[in-house]
ZAGUNU-819196 format. One record per residue: x, y, z of N, C-alpha, C in turn; residue in three letters. Coordinates in steps of 0.02 Angstrom, whole numbers, plus 50000, padded with zeros to 5 digits. Layout:
<recs>
XYZXYZXYZALA/...
</recs>
This chain:
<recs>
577794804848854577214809348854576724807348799UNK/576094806948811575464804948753575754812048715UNK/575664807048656575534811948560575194817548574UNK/574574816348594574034822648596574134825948626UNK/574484825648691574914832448723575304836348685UNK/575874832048663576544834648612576244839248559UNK/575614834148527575364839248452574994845348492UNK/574704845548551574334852548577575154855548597UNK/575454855048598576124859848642576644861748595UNK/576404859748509576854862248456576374865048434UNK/575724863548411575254867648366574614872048380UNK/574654866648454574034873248491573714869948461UNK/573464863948430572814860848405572894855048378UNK/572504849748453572834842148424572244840148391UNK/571694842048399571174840348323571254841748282UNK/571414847048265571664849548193572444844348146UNK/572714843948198573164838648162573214832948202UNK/572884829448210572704822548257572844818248206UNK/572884810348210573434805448180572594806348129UNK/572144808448132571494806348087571584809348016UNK/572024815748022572094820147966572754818947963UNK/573394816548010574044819747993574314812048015UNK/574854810247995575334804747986575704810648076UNK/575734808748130576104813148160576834807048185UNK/577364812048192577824810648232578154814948253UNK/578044816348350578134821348342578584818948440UNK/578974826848463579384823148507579294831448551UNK/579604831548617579604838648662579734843148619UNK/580044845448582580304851848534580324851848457UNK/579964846648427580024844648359579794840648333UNK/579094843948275578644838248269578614837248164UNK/578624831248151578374832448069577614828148051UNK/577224832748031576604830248003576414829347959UNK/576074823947927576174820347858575424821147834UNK/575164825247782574504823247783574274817347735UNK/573644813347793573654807947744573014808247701UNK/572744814247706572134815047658572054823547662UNK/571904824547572571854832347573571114837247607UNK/571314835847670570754842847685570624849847664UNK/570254849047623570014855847617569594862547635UNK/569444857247705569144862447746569454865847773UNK/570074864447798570734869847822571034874647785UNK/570804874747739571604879647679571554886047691UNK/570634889047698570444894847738570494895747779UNK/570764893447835570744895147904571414900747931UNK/571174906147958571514908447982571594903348056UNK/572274904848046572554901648143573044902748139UNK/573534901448195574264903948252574484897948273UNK/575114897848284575344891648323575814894648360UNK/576034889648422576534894148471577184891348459UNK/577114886848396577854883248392578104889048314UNK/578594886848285578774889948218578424883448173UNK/578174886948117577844881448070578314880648011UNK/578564876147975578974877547916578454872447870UNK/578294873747809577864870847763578404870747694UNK/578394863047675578674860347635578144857647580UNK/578214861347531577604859947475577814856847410UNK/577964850347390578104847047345577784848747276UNK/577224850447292576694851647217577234856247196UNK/577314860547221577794866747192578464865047167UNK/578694862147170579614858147174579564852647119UNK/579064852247091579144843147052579944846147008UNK/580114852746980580744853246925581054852946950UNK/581334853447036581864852547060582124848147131UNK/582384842447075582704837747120582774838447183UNK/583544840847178583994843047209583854849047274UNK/583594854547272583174859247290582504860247303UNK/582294862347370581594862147365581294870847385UNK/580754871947420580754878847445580174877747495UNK/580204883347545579844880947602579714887047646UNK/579374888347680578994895447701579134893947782UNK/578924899047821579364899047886578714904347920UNK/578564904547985578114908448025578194904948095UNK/578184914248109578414912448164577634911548224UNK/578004911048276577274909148327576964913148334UNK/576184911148316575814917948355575774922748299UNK/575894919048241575604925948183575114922748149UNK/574634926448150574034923548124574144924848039UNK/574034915748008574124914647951573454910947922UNK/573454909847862573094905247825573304900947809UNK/573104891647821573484886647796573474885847706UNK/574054887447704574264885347644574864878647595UNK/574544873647671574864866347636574284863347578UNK/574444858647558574204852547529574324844947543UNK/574074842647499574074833247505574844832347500UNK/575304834547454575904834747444576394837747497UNK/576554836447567576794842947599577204838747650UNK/577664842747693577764841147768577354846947801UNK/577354846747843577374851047902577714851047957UNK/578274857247979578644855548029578624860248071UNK/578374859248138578504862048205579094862448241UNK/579394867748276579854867948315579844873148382UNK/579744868148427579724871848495579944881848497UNK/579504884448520579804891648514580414896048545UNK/580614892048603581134894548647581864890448588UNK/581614881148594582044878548582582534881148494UNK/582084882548471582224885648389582784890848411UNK/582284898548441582494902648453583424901948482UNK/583214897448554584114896648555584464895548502UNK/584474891748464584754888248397584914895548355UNK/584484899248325584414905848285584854909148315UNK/584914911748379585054916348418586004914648397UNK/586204907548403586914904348381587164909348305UNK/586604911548262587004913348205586854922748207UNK/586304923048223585844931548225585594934348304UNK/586074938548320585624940648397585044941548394UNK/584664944648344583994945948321583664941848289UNK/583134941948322582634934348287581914937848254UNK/582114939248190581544943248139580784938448140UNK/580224942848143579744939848138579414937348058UNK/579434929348049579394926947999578554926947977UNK/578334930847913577574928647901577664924547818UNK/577854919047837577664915747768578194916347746UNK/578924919247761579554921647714579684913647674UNK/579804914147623579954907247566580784908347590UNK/580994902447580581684900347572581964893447547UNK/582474893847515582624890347486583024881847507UNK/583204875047522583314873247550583614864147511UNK/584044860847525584544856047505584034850347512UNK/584004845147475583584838147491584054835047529UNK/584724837847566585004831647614584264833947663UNK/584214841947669583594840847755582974836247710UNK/582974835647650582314829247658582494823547698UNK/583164821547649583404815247677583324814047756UNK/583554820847793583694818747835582954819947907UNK/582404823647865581574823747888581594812647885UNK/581584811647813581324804047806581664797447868UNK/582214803547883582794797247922582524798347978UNK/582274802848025582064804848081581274801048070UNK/580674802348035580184799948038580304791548040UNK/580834788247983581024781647975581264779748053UNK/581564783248085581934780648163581294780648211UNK/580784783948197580384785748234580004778448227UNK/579694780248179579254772248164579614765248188UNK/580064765148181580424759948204580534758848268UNK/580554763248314580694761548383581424759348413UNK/581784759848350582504754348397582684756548461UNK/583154752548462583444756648528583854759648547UNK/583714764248574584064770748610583774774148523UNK/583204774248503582954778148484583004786448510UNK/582894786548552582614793948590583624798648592UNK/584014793348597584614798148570584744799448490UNK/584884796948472584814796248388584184803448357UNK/583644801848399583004808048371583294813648392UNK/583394813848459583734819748478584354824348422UNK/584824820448407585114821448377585094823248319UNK/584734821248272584414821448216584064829348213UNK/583594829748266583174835448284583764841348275UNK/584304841748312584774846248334585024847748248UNK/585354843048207585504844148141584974846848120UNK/584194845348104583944847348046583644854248081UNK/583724856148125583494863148150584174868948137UNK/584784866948148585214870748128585284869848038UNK/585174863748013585124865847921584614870647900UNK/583824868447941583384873447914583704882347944UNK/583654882047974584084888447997584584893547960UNK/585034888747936585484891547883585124892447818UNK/584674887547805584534889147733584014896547746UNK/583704896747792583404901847795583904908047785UNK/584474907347802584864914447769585344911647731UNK/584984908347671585164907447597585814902447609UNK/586064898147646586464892547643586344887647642UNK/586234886447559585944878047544586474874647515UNK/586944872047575587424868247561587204861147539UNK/587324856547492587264850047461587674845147495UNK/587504842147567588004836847569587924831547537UNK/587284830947487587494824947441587924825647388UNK/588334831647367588524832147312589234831447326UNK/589544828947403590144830247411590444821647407UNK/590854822547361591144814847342591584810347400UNK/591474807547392591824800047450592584801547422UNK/592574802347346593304801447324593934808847335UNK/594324807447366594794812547390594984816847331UNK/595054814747269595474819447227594794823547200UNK/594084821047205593334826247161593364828947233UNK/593494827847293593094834247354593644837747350UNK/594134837447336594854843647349594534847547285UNK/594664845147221594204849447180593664853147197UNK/593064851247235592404853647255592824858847305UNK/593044856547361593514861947391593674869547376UNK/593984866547332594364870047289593894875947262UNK/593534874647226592884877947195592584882147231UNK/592444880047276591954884447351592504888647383UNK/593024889647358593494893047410593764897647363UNK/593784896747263594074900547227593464903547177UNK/593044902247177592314902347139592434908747084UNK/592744915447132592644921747103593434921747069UNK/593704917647047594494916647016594214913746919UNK/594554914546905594424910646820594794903946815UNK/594424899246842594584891746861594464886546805UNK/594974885646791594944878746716594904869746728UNK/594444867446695594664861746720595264856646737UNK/595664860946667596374856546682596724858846745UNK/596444864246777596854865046871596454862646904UNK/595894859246897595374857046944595784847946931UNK/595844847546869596164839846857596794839146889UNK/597334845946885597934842346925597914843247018UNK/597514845447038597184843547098597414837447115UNK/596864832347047596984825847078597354822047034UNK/597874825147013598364822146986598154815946919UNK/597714819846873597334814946821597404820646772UNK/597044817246717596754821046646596274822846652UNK/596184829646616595744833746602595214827846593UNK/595144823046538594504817546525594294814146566UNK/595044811246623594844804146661594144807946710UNK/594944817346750594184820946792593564821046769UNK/593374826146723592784826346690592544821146682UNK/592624815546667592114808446671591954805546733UNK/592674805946783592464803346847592044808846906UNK/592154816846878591614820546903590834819646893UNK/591044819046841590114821446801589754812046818UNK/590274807246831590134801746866589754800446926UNK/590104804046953590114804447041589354808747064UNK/589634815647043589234821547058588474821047027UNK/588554820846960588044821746940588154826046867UNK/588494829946881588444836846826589214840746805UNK/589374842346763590024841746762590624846646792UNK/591314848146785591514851946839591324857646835UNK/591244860346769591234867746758590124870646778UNK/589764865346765589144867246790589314867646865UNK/589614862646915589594862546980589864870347000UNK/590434873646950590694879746982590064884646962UNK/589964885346900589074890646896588584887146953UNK/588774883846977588244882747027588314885147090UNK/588964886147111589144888747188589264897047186UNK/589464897547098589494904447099588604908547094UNK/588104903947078587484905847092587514906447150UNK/587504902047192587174902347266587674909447305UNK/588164909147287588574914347305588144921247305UNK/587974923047211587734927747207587014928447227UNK/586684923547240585944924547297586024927147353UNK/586434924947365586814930447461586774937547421UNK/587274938347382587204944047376586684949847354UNK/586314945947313585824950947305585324951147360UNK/585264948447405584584948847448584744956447493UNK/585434958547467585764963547509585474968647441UNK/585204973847441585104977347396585714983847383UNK/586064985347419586604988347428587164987147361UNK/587094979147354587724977047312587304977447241UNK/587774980147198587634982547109587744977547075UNK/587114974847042587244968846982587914966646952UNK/588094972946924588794973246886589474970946939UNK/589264973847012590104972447062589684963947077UNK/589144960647080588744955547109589424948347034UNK/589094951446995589314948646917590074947646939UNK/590544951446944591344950346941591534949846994UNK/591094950647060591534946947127591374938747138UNK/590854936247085590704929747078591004927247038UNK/591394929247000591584926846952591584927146869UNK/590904928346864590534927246780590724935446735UNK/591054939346757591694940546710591224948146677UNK/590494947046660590034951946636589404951946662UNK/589064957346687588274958646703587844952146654UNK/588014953646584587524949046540587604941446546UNK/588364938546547588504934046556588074929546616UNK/588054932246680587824933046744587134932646737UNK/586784936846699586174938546692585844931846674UNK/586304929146602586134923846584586144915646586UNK/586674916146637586714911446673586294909746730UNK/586024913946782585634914846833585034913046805UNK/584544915946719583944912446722583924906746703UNK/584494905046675584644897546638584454891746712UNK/584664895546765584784890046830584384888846875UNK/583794896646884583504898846933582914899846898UNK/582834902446827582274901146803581954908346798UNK/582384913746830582034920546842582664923946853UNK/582664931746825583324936346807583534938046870UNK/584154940646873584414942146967584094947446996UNK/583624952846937583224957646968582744954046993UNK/582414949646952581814946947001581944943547068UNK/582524940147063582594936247122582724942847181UNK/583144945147178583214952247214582414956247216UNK/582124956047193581404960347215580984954147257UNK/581114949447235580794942547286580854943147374UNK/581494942747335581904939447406582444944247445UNK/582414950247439582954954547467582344955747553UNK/583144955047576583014956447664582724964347675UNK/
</recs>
């Protein structure tokens, strides 16, 4: 099928993002648009699209690696563009999404702009899909497909706060039983020396060959899952700081308190007045 069909049948407007303004690659149910120069005649524009739009804004993210954040609308709600020169833009067919959603939530909430939070494997795996694209190999068109199917069910999840890291999960058997381990005991009082006989080593050899591997060492990786833990929970306003604090683990409200802005940058009340459902 010609481009300019595909970009009119995700965005409802193939001038508006035509290869003149947008890097496109785009396929029946799933398109990413690259801008290759900052228009600023668009940023005011109210408009609608009949696909879901997800906007990936880098300017915003330069402090975090690892993590990015990204806004979500659904079709047909009239918004204001608020990308930049720095951005993706990603379309996804409206039926085809919807099936996908429908897999985790019978109810498919209407999104205006909701921010969410989200893992750089879906960069990785936006760059691998645009990279397959440009390339042409062959049997391209299975491979995209496929690709498409993953990064629509990751964005999906992260939209209800599951930003799982598959880069952070180690090749080496005795650090993922540990990582395992962690994600399954988070809200327990977990020492490194039981995370070390896991894999049958020293407290030093682990800790060096963790903080090797991973990135960061064992005991940050567990404040880190016990964060994301407690982001689920607060978006629920129901659950009390204090029961949020000791079913995660971190033992005290303050402890908790202070760990969360150390990581997130903002107290668990704010994130909870942000971001609660």
């Amino acid at each position: 099928m010609d481009n300019s069909i595909l970009i009119q049948k995700l965005t409802g407007n193939s001038e508006e993002f035509g290869s003149s303004i947008f890097d496109c690659y785009v396929r029946d149910d799933f398109g990413v648009f690259i801008p290759i120069f900052d228009n600023q005649d668009s940023q005011s524009l109210n408009h609608k699209h009949p696909s879901y739009e997800i906007i990936i804004n880098f300017e915003k993210d330069s402090d975090k690696p690892k993590h990015y954040w990204a806004e979500i609308t659904s079709p047909d709600v009239v918004h204001k563009r608020n990308q930049c020169m720095h951005c993706y833009s990603i379309f996804i067919e409206k039926e085809y999404f919807e099936n996908r959603f429908r897999m985790y939530e019978p109810e498919i909430p209407v999104f205006e702009g909701k921010g969410f939070e989200f893992c750089s494997d879906i960069l990785k795996a936006l760059n691998t899909f645009v990279f397959e694209y440009s390339k042409s190999m062959v049997n391209s068109d299975i491979t995209l497909d496929a690709q498409t199917e993953i990064i629509t069910h990751w964005l999906i999840r992260s939209v209800f706060g599951e930003t799982l890291d598959m880069r952070a999960v180690s090749s080496d058997y005795s650090l993922a039983r540990a990582q395992h381990y962690i994600e399954q005991h988070y809200m327990e009082n977990i020492t490194v020396e039981k995370l070390a006989n896991l894999g049958y080593m020293s407290k030093t050899t682990f800790n060096r060959r963790f903080k090797n591997e991973i990135g960061i060492t064992p005991i940050e990786y567990l404040i880190e899952v016990r964060i994301k833990m407690a982001k689920l929970m607060l978006k629920r306003k129901e659950n009390q700081l204090t029961d949020i604090a000791m079913r995660c683990g971190f033992g005290s409200g303050a402890y908790f308190s202070s760990c969360f802005q150390k990581y997130v940058g903002i107290t668990p009340s704010e994130y909870r007045d942000k971001f609660a459902d």
